[in-house]
TITILO-669279 format. One line per 4 residues: number of its first residue (from 1); their letters; for each residue x, y, z of C-alpha. Coordinates in steps of 0.25 Angstrom, whole numbers, m for minus. Example, Ala and Ser with C-alpha at 12.3 -4.5 7.8 and 13.67 -1.06 7.14 Angstrom:
BEGIN
1> as> 49:m18:31 | 55:m4:29
This chain:
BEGIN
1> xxxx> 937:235:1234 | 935:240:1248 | 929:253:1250 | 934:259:1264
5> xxxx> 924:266:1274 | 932:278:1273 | 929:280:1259 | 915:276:1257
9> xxxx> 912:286:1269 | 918:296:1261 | 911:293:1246 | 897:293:1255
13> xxxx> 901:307:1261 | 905:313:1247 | 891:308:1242 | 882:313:1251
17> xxxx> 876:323:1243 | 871:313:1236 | 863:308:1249 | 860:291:1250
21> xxxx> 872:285:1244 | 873:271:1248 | 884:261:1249 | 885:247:1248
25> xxxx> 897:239:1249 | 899:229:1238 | 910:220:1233 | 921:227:1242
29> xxxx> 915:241:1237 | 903:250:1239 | 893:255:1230 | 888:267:1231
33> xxxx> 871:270:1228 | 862:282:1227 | 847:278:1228 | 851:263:1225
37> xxxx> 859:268:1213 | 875:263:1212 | 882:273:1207 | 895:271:1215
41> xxxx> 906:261:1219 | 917:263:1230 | 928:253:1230 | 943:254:1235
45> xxxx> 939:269:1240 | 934:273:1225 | 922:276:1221 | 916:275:1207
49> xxxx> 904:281:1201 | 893:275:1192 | 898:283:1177 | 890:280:1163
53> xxxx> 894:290:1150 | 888:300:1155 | 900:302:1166 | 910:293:1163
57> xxxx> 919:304:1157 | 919:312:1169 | 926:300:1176 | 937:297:1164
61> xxxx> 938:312:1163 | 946:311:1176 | 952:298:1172 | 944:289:1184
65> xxxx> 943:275:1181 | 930:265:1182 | 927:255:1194 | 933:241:1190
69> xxxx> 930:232:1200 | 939:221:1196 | 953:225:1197 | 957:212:1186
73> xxxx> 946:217:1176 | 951:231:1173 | 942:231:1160 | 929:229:1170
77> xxxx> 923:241:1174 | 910:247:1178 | 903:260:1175 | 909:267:1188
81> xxxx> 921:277:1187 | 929:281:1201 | 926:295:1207 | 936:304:1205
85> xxxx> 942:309:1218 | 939:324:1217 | 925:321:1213 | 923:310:1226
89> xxxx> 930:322:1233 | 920:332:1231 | 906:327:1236 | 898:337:1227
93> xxxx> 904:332:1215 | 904:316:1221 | 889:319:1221 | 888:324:1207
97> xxxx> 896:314:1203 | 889:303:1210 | 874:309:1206 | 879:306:1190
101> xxxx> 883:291:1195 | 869:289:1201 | 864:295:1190 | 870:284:1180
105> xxxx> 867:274:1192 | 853:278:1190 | 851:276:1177 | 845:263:1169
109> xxxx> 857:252:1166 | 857:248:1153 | 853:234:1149 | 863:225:1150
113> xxxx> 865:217:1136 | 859:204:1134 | 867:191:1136 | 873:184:1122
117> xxxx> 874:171:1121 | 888:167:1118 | 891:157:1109 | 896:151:1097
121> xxxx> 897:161:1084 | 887:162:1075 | 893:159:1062 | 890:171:1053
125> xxxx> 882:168:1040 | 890:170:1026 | 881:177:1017 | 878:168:1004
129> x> 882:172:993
């Protein structure tokens, strides 16, 4: 998951506009944040932006694939879609793009659903006759 030097220097250079982008290496990777917002991942000189179903089409429209971290758990993916290389290559529309991923980054997480109990079956009732 290494990110080389090369290529974060560049990411940083085609967010500029955005002004206070920081990264933070983590687990091989970098993350990027805007005002303590994560809205970004780098890894293997990729990055990723934070989507949600408000932008999520724009990134299947051009056939770009979601950030799976495990490479033997396909089926394991989070909501952050690869920038596509024109988009990463043009730094106004990187900045667009990226002020719709903080944008999602900004916004409240839903609850997570409570924890059920696992257990035995309840045995289903047989209505008397």
């Amino acid at each position: 998951m290494a990110v080389t030097d090369e290529y974060l220097q560049f990411v940083l250079e085609q967010l500029q506009g955005l002004g206070g982008v920081a990264p933070r290496r983590m687990f091989g990777g970098v993350g990027l944040y805007h005002d303590d917002r994560f809205f970004a991942i780098i890894t293997r000189d990729t990055m990723y932006f934070k989507v949600n179903d408000g932008n999520r089409g724009d990134y299947e429209a051009r056939g770009m694939d979601r950030f799976r971290p495990y490479p033997n758990k396909p089926h394991w993916s989070m909501t952050y879609y690869e920038v596509p290389a024109d988009i990463l290559e043009d730094s106004y529309e990187c900045v667009a793009w990226a002020r719709r991923s903080i944008a999602i980054a900004s916004m409240p997480s839903k609850p997570s659903k409570p924890a059920t109990r696992r257990g035995k079956k309840r045995a289903r009732r047989r209505p008397t006759a």
